[in-house]
C-alpha positions in Angstrom: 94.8 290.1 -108.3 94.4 293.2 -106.6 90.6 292.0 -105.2 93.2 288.8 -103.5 95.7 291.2 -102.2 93.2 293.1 -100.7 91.3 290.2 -98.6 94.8 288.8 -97.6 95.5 291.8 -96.2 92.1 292.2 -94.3 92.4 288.4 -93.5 96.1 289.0 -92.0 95.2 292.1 -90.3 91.5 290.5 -88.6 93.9 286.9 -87.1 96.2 289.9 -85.9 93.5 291.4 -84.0 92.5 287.8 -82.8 95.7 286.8 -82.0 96.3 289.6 -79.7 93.4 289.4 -77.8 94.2 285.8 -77.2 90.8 285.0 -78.0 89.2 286.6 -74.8 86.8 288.5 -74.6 86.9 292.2 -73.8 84.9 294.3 -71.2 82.9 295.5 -74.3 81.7 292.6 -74.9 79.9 292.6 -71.1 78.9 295.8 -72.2 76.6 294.1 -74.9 75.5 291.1 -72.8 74.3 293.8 -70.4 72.1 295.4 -72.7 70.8 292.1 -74.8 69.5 291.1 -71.2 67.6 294.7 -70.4 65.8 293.9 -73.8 65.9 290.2 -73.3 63.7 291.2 -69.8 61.8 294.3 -71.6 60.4 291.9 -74.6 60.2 289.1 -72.0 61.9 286.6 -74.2 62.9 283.4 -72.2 64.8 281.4 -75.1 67.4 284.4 -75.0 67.4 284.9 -71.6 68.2 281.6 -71.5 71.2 281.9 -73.9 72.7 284.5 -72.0 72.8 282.7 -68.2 76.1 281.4 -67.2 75.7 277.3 -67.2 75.1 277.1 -62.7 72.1 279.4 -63.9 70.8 277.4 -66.7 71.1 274.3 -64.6 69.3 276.4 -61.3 66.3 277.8 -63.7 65.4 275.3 -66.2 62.2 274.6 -65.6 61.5 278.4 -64.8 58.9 280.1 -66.9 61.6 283.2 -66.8 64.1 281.3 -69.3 60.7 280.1 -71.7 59.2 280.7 -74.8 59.8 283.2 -77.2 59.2 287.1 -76.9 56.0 287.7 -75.8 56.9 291.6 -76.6 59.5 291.2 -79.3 58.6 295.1 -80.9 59.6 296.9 -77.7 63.4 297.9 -77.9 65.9 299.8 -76.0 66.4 303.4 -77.8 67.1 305.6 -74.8 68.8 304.3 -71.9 71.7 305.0 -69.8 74.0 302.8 -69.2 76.5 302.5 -65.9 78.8 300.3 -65.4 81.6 298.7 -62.3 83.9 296.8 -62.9 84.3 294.9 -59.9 87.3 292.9 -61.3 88.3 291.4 -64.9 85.9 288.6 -65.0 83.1 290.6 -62.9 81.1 293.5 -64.1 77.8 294.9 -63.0 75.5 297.1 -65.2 72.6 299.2 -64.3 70.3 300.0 -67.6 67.7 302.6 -67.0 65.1 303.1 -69.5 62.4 305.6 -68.4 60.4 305.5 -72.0 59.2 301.8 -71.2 56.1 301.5 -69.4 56.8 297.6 -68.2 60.4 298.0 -66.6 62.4 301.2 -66.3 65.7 299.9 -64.8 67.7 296.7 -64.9 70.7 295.7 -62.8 72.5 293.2 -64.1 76.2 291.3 -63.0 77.9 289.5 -66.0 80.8 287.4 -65.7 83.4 285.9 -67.8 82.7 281.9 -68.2 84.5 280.0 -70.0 81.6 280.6 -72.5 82.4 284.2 -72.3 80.0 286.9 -70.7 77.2 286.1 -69.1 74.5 286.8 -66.9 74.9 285.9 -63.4 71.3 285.3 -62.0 68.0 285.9 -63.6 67.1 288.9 -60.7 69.7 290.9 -59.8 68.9 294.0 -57.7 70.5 297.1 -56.5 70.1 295.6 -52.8 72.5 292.4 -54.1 74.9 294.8 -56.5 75.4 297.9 -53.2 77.9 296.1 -51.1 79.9 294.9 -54.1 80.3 298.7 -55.5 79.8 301.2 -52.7 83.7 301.9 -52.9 83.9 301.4 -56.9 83.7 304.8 -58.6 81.1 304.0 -61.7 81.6 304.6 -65.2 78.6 306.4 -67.4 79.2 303.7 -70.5 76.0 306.2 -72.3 73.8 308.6 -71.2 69.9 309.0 -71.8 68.7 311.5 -74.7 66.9 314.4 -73.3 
């Protein structure tokens, strides 16, 4: 009886949660987006790439050798990294990802939206030249910083 209670209370307190969200999802949730795509792009693994695009940019690089094939480096990971992070708006955030351990890529920008899919990646190369005039007057926010 007591084992019941207990998951009808979790159960209640999880659809609270949910309920008060409105099912949306949350800047965090960019946050992670963001940094499946720096190790999507470090392991260079176009199925997941492919996963994370917004629909216009699965449409725009289908046949792209970008969004194809699985991991061709699937045992490098992200450890040490710094994360930044504008928000340029609630459905528009843009993330820079440096990680100087990797030999292959050391930084990734990367502009996530919200979709009615929830976040996702905006283009498959996004550069600081494209991100500059979008935050040069957005004071940015160190989401984590690099191990030293």
């Amino acid at each position: 009886m007591k084992n019941l209670l207990k998951a009808f209370i979790i159960l209640s307190f999880s659809l609270t949660i949910a309920a008060c969200n409105g099912g949306k999802a949350s800047p965090l949730d960019s946050r992670h987006i963001a940094l499946e795509w720096a190790e999507a792009e470090l392991q260079w693994d176009g199925e997941q790439r492919m996963k994370l695009l917004t629909s216009e940019a699965k449409e725009k690089y289908r046949d792209s050798t970008h969004v194809k094939g699985e991991a061709l480096n699937p045992d490098l990971t992200i450890e040490n990294y710094e994360m930044t992070e504008w928000k340029i708006n609630d459905s528009t955030y843009i993330y820079k990802i440096r990680y100087p351990d990797q030999k292959e890529i050391d930084t990734t920008w990367t502009k996530i939206l919200k979709t009615d899919e929830g976040w996702r990646v905006s283009d498959i190369a996004y550069y600081y030249y494209e991100a500059k005039p979008l935050i040069k007057n957005i004071k940015p926010t160190t989401i984590k910083e690099m191990e030293r």
